[in-house]
C-alpha positions as CSV (number, residue, x, y, z in Angstrom):
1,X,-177.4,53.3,-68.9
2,X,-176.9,57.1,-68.7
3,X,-175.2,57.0,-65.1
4,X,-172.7,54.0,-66.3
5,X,-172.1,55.5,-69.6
6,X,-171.0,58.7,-67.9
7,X,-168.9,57.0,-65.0
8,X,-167.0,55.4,-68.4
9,X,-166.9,57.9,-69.7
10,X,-163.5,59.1,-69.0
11,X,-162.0,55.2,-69.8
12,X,-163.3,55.1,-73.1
13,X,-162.1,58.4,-74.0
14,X,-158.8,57.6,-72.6
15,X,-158.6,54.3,-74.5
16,X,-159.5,56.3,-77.8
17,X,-156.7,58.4,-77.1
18,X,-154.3,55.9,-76.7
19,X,-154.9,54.0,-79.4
20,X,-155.0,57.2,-81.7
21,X,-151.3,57.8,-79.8
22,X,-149.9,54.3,-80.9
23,X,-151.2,54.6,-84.7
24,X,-149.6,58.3,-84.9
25,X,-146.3,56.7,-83.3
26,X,-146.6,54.0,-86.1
27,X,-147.4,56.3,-89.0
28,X,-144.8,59.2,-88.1
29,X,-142.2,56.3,-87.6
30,X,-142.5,55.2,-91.3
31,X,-144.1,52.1,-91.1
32,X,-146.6,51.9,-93.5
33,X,-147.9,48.2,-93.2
34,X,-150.8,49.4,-90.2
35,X,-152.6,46.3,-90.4
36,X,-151.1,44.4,-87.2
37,X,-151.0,48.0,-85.3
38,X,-155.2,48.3,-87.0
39,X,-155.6,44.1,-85.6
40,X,-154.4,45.3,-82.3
41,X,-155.9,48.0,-81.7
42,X,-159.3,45.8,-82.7
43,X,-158.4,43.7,-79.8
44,X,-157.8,46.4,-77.8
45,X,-161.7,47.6,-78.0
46,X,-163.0,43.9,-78.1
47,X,-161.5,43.7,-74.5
48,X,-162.4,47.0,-73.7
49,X,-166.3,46.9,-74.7
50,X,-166.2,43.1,-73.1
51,X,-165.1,45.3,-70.0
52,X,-167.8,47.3,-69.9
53,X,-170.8,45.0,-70.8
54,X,-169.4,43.0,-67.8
55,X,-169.3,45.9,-65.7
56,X,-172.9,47.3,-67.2
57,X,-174.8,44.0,-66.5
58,X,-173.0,42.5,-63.4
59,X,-174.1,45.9,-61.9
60,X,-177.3,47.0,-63.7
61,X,-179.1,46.8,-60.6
62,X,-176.9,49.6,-58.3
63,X,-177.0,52.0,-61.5
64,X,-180.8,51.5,-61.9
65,X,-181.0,52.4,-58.0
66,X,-178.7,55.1,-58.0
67,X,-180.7,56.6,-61.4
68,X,-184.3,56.1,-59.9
69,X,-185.7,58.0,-56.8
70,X,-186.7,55.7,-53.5
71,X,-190.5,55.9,-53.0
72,X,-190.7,54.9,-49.9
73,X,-187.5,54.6,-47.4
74,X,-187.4,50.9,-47.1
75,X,-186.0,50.4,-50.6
76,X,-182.9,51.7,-49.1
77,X,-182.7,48.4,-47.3
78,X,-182.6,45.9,-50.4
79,X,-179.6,44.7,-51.8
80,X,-178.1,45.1,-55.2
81,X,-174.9,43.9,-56.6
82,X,-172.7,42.3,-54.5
83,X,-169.9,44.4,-55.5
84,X,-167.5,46.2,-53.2
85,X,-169.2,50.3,-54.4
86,X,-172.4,48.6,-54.0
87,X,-172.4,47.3,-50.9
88,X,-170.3,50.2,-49.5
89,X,-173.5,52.0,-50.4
90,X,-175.9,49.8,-49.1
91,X,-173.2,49.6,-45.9
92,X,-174.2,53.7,-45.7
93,X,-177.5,53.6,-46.5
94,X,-178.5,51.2,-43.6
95,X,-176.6,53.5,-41.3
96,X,-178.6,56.5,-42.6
97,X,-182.3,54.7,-42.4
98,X,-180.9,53.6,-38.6
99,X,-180.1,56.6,-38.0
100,X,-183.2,58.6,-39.5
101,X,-185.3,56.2,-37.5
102,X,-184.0,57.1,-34.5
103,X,-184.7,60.8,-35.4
104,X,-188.2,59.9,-36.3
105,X,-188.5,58.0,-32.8
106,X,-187.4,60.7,-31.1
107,X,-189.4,63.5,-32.2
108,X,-192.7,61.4,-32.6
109,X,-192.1,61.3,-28.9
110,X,-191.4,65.1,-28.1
111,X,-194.9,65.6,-29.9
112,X,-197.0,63.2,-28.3
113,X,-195.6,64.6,-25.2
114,X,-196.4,68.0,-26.0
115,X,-199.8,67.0,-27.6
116,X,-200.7,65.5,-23.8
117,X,-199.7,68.8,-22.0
118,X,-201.7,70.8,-24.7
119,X,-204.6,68.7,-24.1
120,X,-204.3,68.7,-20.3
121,X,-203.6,72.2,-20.4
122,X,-206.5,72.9,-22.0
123,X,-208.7,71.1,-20.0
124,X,-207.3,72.3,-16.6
125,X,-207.9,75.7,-18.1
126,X,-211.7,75.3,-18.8
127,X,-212.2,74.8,-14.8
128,X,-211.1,78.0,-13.7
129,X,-213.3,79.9,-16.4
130,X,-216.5,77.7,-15.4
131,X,-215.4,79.3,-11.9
132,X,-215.3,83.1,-13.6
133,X,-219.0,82.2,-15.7
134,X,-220.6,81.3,-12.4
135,X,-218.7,83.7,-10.4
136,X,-219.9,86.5,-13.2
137,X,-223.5,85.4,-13.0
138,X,-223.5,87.1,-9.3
139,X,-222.1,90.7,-10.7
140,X,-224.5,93.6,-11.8
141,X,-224.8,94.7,-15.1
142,X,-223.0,95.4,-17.6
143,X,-219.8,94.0,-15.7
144,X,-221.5,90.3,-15.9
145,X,-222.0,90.5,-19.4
146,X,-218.4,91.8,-20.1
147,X,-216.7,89.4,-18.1
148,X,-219.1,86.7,-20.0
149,X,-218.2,87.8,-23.2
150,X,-214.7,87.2,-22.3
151,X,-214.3,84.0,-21.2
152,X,-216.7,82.8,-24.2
153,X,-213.5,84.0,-26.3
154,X,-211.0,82.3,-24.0
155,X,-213.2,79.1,-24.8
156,X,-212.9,79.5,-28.2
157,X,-209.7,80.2,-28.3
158,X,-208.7,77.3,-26.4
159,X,-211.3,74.4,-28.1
160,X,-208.9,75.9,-31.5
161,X,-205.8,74.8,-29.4
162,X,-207.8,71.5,-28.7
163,X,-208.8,70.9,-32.2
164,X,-205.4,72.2,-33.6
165,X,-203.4,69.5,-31.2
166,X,-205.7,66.5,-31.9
167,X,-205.5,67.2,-35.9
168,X,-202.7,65.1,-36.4
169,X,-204.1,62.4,-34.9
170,X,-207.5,63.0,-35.9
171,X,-207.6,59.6,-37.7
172,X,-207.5,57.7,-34.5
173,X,-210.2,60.1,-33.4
174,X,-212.5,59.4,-35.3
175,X,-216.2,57.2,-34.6
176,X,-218.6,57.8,-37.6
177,X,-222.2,57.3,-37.5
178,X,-225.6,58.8,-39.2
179,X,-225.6,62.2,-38.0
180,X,-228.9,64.3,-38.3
181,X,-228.2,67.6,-39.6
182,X,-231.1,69.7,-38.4
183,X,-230.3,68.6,-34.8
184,X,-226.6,69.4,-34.9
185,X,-227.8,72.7,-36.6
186,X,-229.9,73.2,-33.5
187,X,-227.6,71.8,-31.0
188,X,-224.7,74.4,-32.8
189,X,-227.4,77.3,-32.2
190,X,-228.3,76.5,-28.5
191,X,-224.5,77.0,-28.0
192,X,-224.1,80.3,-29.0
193,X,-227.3,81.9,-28.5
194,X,-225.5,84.5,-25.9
195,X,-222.7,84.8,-29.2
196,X,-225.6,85.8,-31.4
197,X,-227.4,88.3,-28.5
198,X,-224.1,90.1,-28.3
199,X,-223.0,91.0,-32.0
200,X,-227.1,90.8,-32.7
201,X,-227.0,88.6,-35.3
202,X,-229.2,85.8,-35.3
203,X,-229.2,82.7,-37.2
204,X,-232.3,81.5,-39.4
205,X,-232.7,77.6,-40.4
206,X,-233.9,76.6,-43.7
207,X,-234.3,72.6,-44.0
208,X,-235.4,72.8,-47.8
209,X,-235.1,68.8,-47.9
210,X,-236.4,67.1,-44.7
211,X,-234.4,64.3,-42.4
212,X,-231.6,64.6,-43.9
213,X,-228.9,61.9,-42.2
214,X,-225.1,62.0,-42.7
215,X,-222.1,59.8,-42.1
216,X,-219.4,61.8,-40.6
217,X,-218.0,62.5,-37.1
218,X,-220.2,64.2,-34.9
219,X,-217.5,65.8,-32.4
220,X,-215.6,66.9,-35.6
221,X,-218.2,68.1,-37.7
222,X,-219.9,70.3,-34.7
223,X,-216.6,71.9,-34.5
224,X,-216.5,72.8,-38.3
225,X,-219.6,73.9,-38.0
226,X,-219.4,76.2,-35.1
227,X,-216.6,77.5,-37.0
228,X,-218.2,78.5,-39.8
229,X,-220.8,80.2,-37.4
230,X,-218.6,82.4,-35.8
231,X,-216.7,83.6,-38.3
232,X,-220.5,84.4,-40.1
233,X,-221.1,86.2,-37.1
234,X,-218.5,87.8,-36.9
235,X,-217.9,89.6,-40.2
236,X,-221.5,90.2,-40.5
237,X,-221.9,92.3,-36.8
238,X,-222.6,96.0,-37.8
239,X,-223.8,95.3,-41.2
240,X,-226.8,92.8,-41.1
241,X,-228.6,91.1,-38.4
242,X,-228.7,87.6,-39.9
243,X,-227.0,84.4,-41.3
244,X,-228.7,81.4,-42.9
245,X,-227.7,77.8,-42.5
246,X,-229.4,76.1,-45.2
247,X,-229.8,72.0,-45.7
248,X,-231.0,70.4,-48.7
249,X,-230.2,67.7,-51.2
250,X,-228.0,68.9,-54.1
251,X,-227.3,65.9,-56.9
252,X,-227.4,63.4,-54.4
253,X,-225.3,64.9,-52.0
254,X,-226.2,66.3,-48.8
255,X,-224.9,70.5,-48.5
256,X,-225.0,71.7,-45.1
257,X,-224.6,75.5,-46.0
258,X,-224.0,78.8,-43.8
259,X,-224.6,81.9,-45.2
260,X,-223.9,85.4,-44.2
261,X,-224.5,89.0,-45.2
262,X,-221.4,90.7,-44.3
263,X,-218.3,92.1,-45.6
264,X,-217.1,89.0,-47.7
265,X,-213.9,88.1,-48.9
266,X,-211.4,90.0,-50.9
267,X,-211.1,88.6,-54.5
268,X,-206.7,88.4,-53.6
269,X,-207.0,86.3,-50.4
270,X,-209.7,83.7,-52.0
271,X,-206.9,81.4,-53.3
272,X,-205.4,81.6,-49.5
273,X,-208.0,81.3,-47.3
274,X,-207.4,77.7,-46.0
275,X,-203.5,78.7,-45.3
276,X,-202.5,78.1,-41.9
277,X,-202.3,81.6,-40.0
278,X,-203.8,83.8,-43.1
279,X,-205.6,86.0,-41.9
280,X,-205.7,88.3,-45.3
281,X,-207.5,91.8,-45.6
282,X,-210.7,91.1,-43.2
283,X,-208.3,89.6,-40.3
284,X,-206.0,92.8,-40.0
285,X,-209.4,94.6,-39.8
286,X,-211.0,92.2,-37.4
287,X,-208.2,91.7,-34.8
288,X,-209.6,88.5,-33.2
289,X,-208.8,86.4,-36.5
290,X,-206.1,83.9,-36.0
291,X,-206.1,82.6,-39.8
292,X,-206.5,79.0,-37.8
293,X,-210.5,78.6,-38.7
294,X,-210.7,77.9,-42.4
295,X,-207.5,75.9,-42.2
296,X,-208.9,73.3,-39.5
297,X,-212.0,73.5,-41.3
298,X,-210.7,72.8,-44.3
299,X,-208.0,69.8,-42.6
300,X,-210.8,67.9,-40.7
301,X,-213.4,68.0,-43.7
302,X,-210.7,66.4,-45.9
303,X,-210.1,64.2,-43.6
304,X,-213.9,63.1,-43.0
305,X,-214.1,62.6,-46.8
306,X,-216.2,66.0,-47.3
307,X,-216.0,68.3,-49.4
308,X,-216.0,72.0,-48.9
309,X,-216.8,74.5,-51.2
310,X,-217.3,78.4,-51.2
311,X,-218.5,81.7,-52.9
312,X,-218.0,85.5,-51.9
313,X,-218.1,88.9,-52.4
314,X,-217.2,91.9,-51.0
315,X,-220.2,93.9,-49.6
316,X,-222.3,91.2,-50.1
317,X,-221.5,87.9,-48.1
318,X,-219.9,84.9,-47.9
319,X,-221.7,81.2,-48.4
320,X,-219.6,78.1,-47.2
321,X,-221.0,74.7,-48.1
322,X,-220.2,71.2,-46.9
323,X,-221.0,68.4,-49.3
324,X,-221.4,64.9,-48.2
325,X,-221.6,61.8,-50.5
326,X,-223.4,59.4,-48.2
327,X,-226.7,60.5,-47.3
328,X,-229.8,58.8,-46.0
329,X,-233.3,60.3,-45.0
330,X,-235.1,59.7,-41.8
């Protein structure tokens, strides 16, 4: 009603005007008997408000599309009044959704392209480093272990590209199934033993409630976990020589929790942590952050129907926590 009353808005004034115009010309004439000038103008608005209810509720439908917002971009397609504005506008809006289609197609395709040659890129990458591991193996010390340590980072850096490309279609990558969290925990561990040797941090498992079994992805959630490691690792080097990963049974839920003694997290960058490329106060001291972690971390567990919570302080540590609703015990 809003929208029609201020596209008429402009006639009815006019009309008002005019009418005011001929009763002037009438009383500034000298003719005094206004009643048949008062009867016509009366008609005057009874055709004019017949007008406009015609106008209102022949095309109640285009002004209630034009005044609401289009949840969803096939309402652009349905019809309303089949006058000639109306289906001007619906003329255009067909062209636009064709058109924006089209767009749509055609960058859905320039992404799955460039998804593949991520993905094949990767793994045609992981070959030649196998090569460099086994060729390192052969060196003497300490050139094995620095040319190790290396391509352990290159690794890491290129399972984040893996992870990072698959994200968006981590839906169709999914296969849940109970999961047994002590074994990931152990499976997680046996991976970067050499990652603990080196920064001489070493992990120790607490399993306060026994078999505890999970629903959840087991590619995916040995990714988020191995995140969480490294980055325990990481901040704690030089200041303590442990981490804990914790799992116990917290109001029905099942935590998987990781828990270091390092620098923690600045009270500023706590709201920002999951941001894509933050790397806050701690990553512009520890140059290898890439502000990627948390934010795949926090991406994937959303998408597994986790939850993830945290704690911090500075000086003291950091505790991450996964929560998961659906639990069972071996």
């Amino acid at each position: 009603m809003k929208l029609f009353l201020k596209e008429h808005a402009l006639l009815i004034l006019l009309n008002i005007v005019q009418f005011t115009a001929i009763l002037l010309i009438y009383w500034l004439d000298g003719y005094r008997n206004l009643l048949p000038a008062l009867y016509a103008i009366f008609i005057g608005f009874f055709f004019l408000v017949c007008y406009l209810f015609y106008q209102y509720f022949s095309r109640r439908t285009f002004y209630h599309r034009l005044s609401h917002p289009m949840e969803t971009l096939d309402e652009s397609l349905q019809k309303s009044s089949p006058h000639p504005v109306s289906e001007a506008m619906n003329d255009l809006l067909r062209s636009q959704y064709k058109q924006y289609q089209q767009q749509i197609n055609t960058i859905e395709k320039e992404r799955e392209e460039h998804l593949k040659l991520m993905d094949q890129w990767v793994h045609q990458m992981k070959t030649p480093i196998s090569v460099i591991e086994l060729t390192a193996q052969n060196l003497d010390e300490p050139d094995s272990s620095s040319i190790r340590e290396e391509t352990e980072r290159m690794k890491s850096g290129l399972n984040t590209i893996l992870y990072m490309a698959r994200l968006r279609t981590i839906e169709q990558d999914f296969h849940i199934k109970p999961i047994h969290l002590k074994s990931l925990v152990h499976e997680v561990n046996g991976e970067n033993k050499r990652f603990y040797i080196r920064n001489k941090v070493y992990p120790k498992v607490e399993e306060r409630t026994e078999g505890l079994t999970v629903q959840s992805d087991e590619k995916w959630l040995y990714f988020i976990l191995t995140q969480l490691v490294l980055n325990a690792v990481k901040y704690s080097a030089d200041k303590s020589n442990s981490i804990l990963i914790s799992i116990y049974e917290r109001e029905k839920e099942a935590v998987l929790e990781v828990k270091d003694f390092g620098v923690g997290i600045p009270e500023a960058d706590k709201r920002r942590i999951f941001d894509a490329f933050y790397t806050g106060e701690n990553g512009r001291k520890f140059r290898e952050s890439t502000g990627m972690g948390l934010y795949l971390i926090k991406e994937s567990v959303e998408y597994l129907h986790h939850r993830i919570e945290f704690e911090s302080r500075v000086g003291e540590g950091t505790t991450f926590r996964i929560l998961f609703s659906e639990t069972q015990k071996r």
